[in-house]
C-alpha distance (Angstrom), angle and dihedral (degrees) to the residues before:
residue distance angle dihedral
X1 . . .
X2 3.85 . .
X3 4.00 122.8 .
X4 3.77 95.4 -95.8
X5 4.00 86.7 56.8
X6 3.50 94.4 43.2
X7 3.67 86.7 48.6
X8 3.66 98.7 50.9
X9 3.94 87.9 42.2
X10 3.69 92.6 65.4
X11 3.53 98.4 43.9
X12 3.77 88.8 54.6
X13 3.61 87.5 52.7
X14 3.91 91.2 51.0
X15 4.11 90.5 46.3
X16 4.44 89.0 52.4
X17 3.66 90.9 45.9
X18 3.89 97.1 -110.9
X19 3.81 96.6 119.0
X20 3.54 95.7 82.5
X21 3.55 138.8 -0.2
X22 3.94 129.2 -85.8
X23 3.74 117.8 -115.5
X24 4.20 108.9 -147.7
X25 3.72 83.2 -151.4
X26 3.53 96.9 60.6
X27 4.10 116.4 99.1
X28 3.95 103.0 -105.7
X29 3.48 130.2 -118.8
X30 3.99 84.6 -105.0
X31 3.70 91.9 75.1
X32 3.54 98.2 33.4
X33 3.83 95.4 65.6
X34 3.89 88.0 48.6
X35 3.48 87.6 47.7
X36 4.37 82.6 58.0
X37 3.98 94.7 39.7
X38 3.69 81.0 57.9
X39 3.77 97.9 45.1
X40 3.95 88.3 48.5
X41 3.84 93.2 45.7
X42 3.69 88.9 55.7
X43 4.25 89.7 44.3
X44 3.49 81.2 60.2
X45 3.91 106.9 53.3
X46 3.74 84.3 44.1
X47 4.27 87.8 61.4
X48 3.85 90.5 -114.8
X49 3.71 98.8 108.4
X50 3.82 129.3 38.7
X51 3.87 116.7 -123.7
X52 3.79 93.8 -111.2
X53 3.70 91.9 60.9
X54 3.91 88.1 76.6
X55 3.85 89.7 60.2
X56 4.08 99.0 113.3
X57 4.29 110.9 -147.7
X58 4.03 95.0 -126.8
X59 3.61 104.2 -134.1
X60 3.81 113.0 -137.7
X61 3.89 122.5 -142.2
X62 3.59 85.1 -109.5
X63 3.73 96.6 69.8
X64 4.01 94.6 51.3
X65 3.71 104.5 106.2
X66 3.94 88.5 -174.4
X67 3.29 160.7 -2.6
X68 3.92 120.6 -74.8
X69 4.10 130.1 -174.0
X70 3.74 119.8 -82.6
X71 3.83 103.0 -107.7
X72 3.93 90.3 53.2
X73 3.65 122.6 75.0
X74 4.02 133.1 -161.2
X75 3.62 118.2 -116.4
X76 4.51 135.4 153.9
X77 3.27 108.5 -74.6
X78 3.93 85.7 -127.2
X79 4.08 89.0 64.9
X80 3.55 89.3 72.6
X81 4.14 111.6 28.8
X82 3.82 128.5 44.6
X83 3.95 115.5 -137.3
X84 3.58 131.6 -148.6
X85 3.78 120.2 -161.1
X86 3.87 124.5 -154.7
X87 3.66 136.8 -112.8
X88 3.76 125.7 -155.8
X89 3.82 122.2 -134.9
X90 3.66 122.2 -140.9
X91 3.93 106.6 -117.7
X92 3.93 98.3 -96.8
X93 3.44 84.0 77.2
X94 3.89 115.9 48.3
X95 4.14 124.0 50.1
X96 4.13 143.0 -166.6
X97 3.77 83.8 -132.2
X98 3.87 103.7 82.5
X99 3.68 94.6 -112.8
X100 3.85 101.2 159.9
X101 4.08 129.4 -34.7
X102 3.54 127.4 -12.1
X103 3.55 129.4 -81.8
X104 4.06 127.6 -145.5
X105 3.39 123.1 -163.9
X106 3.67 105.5 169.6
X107 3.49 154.4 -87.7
X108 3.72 96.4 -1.1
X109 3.91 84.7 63.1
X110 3.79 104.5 62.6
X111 3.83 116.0 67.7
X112 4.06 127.2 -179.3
X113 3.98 79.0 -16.3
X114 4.11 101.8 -57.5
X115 3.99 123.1 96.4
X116 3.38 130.7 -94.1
X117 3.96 112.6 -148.5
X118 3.58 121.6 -166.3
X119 3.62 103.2 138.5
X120 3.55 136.0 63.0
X121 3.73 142.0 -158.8
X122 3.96 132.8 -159.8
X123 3.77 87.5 -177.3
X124 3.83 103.9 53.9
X125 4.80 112.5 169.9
X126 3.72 91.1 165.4
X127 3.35 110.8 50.5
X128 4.21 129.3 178.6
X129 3.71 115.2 -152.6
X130 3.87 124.5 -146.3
X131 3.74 111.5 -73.9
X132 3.76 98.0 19.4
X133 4.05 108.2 128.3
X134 3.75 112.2 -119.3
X135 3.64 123.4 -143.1
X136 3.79 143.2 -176.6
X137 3.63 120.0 -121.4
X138 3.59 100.9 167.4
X139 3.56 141.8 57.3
X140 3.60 103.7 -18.8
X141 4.43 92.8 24.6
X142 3.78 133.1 -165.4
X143 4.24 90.9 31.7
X144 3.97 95.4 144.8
X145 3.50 137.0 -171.2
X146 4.18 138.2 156.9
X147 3.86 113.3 -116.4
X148 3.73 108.0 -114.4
X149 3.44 91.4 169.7
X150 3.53 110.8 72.4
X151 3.90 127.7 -125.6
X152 3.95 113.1 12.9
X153 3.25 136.5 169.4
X154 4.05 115.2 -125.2
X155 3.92 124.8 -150.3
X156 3.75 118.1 -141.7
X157 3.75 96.9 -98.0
X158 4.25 78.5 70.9
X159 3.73 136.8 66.0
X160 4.02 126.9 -165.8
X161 3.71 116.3 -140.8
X162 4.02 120.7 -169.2
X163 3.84 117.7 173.8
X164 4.17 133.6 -132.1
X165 3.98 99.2 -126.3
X166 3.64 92.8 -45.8
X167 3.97 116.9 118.5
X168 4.11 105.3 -103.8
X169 3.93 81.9 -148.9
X170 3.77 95.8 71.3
X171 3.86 88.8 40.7
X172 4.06 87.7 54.5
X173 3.82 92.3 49.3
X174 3.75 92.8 47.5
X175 3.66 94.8 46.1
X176 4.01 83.4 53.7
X177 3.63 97.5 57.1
X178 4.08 95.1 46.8
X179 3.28 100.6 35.4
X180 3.51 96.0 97.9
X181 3.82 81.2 51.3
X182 4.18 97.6 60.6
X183 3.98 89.3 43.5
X184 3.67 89.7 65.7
X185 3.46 95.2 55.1
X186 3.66 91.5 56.1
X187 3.66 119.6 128.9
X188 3.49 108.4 -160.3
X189 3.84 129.1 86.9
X190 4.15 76.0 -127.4
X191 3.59 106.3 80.2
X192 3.61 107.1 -120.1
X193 4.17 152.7 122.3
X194 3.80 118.2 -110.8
X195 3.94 128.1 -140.2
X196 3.90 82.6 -108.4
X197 3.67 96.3 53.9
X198 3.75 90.7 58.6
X199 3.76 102.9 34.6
X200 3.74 87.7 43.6
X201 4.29 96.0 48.6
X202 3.66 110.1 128.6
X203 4.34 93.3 -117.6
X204 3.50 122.4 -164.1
X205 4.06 105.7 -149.8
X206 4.21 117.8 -157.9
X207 3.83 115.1 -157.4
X208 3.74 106.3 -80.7
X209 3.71 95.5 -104.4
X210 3.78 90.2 57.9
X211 3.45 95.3 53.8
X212 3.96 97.5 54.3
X213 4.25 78.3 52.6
X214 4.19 94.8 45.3
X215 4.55 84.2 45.4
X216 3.86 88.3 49.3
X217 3.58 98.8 44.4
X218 4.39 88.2 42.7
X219 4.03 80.4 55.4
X220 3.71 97.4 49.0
X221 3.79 90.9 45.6
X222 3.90 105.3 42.8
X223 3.40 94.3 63.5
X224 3.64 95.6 56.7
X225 3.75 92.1 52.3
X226 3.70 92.8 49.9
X227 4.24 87.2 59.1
X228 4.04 82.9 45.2
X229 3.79 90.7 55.4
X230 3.83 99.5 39.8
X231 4.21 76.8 44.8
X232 3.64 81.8 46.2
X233 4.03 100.2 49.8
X234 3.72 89.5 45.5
X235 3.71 93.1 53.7
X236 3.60 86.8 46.3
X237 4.04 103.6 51.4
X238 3.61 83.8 40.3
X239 4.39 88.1 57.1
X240 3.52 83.3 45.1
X241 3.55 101.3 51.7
X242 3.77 101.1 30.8
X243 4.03 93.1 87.2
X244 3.84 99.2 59.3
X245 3.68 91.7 39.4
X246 3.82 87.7 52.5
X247 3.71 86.8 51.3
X248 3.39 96.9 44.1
X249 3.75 87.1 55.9
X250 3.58 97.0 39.0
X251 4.04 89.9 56.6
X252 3.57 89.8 45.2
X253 4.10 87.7 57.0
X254 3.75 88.9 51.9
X255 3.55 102.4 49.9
X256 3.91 87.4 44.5
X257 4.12 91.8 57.9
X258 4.15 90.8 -108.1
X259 3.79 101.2 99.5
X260 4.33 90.0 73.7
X261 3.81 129.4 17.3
X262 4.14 109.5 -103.9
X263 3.86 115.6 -120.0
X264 3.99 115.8 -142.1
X265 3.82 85.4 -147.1
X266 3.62 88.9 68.4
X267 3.76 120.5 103.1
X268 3.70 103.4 -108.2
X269 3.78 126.4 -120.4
X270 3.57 91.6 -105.1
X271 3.66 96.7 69.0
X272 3.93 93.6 41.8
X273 4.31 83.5 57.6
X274 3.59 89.0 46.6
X275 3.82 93.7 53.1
X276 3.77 85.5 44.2
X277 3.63 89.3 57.6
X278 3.99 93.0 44.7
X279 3.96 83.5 52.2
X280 4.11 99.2 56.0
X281 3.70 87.0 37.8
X282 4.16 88.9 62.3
X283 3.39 91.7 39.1
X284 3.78 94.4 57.8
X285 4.02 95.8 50.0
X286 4.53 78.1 55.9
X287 3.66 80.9 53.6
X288 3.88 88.2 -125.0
X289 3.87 83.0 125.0
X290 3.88 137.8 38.0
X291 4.06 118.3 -123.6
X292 4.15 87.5 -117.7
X293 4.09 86.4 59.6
X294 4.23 86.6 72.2
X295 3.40 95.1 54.8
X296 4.21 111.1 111.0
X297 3.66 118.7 -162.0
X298 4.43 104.6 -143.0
X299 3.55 112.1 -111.2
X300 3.49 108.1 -127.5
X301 4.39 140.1 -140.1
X302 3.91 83.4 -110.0
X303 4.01 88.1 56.3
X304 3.52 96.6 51.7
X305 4.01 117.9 107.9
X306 3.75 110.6 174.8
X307 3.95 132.9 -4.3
X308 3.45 112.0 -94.1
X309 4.52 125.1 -168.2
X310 3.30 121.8 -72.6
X311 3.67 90.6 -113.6
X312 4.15 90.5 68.1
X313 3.28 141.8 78.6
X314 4.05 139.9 -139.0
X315 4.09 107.6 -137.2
X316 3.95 128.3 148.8
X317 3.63 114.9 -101.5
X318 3.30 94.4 -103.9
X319 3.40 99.9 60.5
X320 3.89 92.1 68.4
X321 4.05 92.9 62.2
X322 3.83 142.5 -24.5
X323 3.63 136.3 -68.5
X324 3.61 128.3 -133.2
X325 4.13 127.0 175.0
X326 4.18 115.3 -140.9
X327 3.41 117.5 -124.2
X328 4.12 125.7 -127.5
X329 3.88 124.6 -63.9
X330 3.63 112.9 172.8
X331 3.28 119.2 -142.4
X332 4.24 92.2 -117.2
X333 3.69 81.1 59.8
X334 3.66 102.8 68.9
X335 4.16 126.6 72.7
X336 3.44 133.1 175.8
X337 3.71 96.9 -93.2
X338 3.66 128.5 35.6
X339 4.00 137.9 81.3
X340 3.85 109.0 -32.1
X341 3.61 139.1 -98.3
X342 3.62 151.7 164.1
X343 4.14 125.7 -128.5
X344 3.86 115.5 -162.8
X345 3.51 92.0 -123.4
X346 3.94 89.5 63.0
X347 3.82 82.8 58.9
X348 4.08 87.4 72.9
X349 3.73 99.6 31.3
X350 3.81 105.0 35.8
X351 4.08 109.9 19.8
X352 3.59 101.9 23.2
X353 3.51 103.7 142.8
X354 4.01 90.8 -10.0
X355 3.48 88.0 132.0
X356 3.65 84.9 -158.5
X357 3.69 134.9 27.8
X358 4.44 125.4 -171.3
X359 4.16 97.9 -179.6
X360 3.63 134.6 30.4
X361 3.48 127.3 -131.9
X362 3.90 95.7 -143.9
X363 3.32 133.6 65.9
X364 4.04 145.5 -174.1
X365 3.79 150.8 -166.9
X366 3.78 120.1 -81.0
X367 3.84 93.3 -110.0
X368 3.54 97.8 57.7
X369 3.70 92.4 47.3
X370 3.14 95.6 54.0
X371 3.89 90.7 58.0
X372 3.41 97.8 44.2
X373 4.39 119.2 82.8
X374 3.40 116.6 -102.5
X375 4.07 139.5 -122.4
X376 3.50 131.5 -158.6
X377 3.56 140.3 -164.1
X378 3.84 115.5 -59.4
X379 3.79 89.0 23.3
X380 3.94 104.0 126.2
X381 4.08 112.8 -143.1
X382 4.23 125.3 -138.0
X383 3.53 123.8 -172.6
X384 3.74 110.1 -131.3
X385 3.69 98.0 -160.3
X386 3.78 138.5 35.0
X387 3.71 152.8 122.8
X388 3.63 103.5 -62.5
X389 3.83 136.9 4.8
X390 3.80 100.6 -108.9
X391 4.21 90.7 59.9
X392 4.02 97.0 43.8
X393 3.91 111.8 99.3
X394 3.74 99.4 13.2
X395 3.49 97.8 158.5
X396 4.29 124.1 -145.3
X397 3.67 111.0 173.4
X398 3.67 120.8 -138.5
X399 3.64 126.0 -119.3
X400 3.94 107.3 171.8
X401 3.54 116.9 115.9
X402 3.69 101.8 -128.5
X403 4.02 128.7 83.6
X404 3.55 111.1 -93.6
X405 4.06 126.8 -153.3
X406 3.70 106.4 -120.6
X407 3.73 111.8 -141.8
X408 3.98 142.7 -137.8
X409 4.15 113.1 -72.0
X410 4.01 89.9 10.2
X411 3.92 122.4 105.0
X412 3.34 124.5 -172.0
X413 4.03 135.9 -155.5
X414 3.33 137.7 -126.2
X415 3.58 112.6 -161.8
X416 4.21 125.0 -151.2
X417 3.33 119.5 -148.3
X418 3.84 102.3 -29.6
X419 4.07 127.3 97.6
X420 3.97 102.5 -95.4
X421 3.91 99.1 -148.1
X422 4.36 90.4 69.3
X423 3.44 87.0 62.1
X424 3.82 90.1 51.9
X425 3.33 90.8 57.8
X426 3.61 92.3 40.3
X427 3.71 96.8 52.8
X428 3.96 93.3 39.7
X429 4.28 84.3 52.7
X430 4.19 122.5 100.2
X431 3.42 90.1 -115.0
X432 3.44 101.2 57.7
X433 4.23 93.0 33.6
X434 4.09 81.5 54.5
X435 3.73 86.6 64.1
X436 3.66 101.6 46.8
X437 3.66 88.3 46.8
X438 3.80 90.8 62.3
X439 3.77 100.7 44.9
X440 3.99 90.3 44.7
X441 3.55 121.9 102.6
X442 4.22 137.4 -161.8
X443 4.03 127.2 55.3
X444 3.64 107.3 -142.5
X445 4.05 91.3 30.2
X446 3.55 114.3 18.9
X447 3.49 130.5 -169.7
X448 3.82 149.2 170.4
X449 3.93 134.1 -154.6
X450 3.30 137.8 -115.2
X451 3.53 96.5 -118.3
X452 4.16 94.4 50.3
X453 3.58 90.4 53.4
X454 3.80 89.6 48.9
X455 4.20 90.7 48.6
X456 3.68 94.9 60.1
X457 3.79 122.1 115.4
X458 3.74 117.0 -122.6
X459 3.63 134.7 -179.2
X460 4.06 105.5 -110.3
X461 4.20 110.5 -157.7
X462 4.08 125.2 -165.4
X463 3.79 108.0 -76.1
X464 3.84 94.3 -109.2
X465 3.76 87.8 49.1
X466 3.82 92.9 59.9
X467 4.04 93.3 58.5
X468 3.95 91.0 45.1
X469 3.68 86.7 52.9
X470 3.92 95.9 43.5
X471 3.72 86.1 51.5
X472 3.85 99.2 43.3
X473 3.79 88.0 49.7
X474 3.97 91.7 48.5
X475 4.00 83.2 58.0
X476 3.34 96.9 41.5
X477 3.68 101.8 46.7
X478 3.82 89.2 37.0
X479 4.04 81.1 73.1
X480 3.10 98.7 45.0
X481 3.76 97.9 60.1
X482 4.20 90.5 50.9
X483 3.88 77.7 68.6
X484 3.98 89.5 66.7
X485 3.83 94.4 61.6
């Protein structure tokens, strides 16, 4: 049960008469509304109320929704309050200057239950007297709050009530649980409460005494519940947030060598970087790769994070594969059907945090493939550009078998020798997004280069390590995302 239905719960409670006990030597309800038919007959002799505001709505057994203690009885709520409704004023004739009494014209006046007052009126028709209970009942309905002020003028989107005898607390609390109730039965395409809907609200009335008891036990209560619901939202953000700081920590683990215990029979890191090496170097006597592309900048003490196993290694991203930029596919250039590609945008909307991806959902014409640079299965994708630092180089690696179209402000990577999906995880990790964040440049746009993503240090385990990681991490992660539902 949240706040809200806690809240509503004990003002139903207060509105049967369960809140607090009846006392059989309490004046009932019976002679308490005689004691207002009275008090309104003499309002009237005196010119201040109009004969037709002693005509009392019967209320039919139809309209009892349920069952209330002996000494109270049920009556209209208009039987026992009067209410004023507002009138707006065209803006010749209210001001920001304090030029005569104040001037509400709805919700955006009432704040944590006080008034706000920035307008004023020196020609007030509708005017709310000190004490009356203000209420919205249009727009934004059922905002309430008591006028402390004095005499105010109210606009139409506001209605003043003031009781006979009765305790205008209980009347506020019972208008807050059925509020919800009188806004569905309003007519207008305007969302809104009518002067019949209150005056015509089936009201169950305690003896007097009782009420003063149900408004002081509301008061002790309410508080309470409002600690249980901030309790409540914290509880709540922290549920919702607890799975992607558990991954974020879980990721961090891995690429530190905690997630999974190393194994000394495992060829070390060293010997996958020199087979890296040995790789680029044959691919630049096929001419697939120029002589500058070997060239490895030393990581140095300064660049080092976080200790890693001995087994490891510290090398630049780029070290572990090569780099290739997409070229431009405009968006009038793709179709449901065709030869398949990948826009950067998709990157945010589509493969955010895939890790992996098999089929596009874009494709385009056989011309513009064909000028466009290709990637291939295992290559893993980055978005170069985007809308804020933390989404820019997410990385998803592809494992489709067809040739894919690489587009504008996307790079991919082709891995050597090393299992691709780590260095999803690695990429998509806070370390790693920390980095990119740094070497990133632009506000509105922001963007990062090849080459920056390429210079960044990473922590490089044994081969065998990586796919004991990858599948620890599946596991792991796996459970965290039952926690979601």
């Amino acid at each position: 049960m949240n706040a809200q239905q806690l809240k509503n719960a004990i003002l139903q409670e207060a509105i049967e008469g369960r809140l607090v006990p009846q006392d059989p030597n309490e004046e009932p309800a019976s002679v308490l509304l005689a004691r207002i038919r009275k008090e309104k007959e003499r309002l009237v002799k005196e010119g201040k109320l109009k004969k037709k505001d002693l005509i009392e709505i019967p209320i039919s057994e139809d309209e009892i929704p349920f069952e209330i203690p002996e000494s109270w009885e049920w009556c209209s709520l208009g039987s026992v309050i009067s209410l004023l409704s507002g009138r707006d004023l065209t803006p010749q004739d209210y001001n920001d200057n304090n030029d005569g009494i104040p001037y509400i014209t709805g919700a955006s006046n009432f704040e944590g239950g006080s008034l706000v007052i920035n307008r004023w009126t020196p020609k007030p028709v509708s005017i709310s007297k000190y004490g009356d209970l203000l209420i919205t009942c249009k727009g934004t309905i059922g905002t309430m709050a008591f006028n402390t002020v004095g005499d105010i003028h109210i606009a139409r989107q506001v209605m003043a009530i003031s009781p006979y005898i009765i305790d205008l607390n209980f009347i506020k609390f019972y208008l807050m649980r059925i509020v919800s109730e009188l806004d569905k039965k309003a007519k207008s395409i305007i969302p809104g409460i009518s002067r019949e809907d209150i005056l015509t609200a089936s009201f169950p009335l305690p003896p007097l005494a009782e009420q003063k008891r149900i408004v002081a036990k509301i008061e002790e209560l309410l508080p309470k519940v409002e600690e249980y619901g901030k309790a409540q939202e914290a509880l709540d953000k922290l549920n919702e947030e607890l799975p992607e700081r558990l991954k974020k920590s879980i990721l961090q683990e891995a690429i530190e060598g905690r997630l999974v215990p190393q194994d000394p029979n495992d060829e070390p890191a060293s010997v996958l970087l020199a087979k890296i090496r040995k790789e680029k170097e044959q691919l630049v006597k096929e001419g697939k790769l120029k002589k500058k592309d070997l060239i490895e900048t030393p990581i140095t003490d300064d660049e080092i994070p976080f200790e890693i196993p001995e087994s490891w290694e510290w090398c630049r991203l780029g070290n572990i594969g090569l780099f290739e930029r997409g070229s431009g596919i405009k968006r009038d250039e793709t179709f449901e059907s065709g030869y398949p590609c990948v826009r950067y945008g998709e990157m945010y909307t589509k493969y955010k945090y895939a890790p992996t991806f098999g089929k596009t959902v874009s494709f385009t014409s056989k011309s513009v493939f064909e000028k466009c640079r290709k990637a291939h299965k295992g290559d893993l994708f980055m978005a170069l550009t985007g809308e804020n630092k933390q989404d820019i180089s997410l990385a998803a690696q592809y494992v489709g078998d067809e040739e894919v179209a690489v587009g504008g402000d996307l790079c991919h990577l082709t891995t050597l020798e090393v299992y691709g999906l780590y260095f999803v995880y690695l990429i998509n990790s806070t370390y790693f997004s920390n980095k990119k964040e740094i070497l990133a440049t632009g506000d509105i746009i922001v963007h990062i280069s090849t080459d920056k993503l390429a210079s960044i240090p990473i922590p490089l385990p044994p081969l065998a390590e990586q796919h004991r990681i990858v599948e620890k991490l599946e596991q792991v992660l796996g459970e965290i995302d039952k926690l979601k539902v």
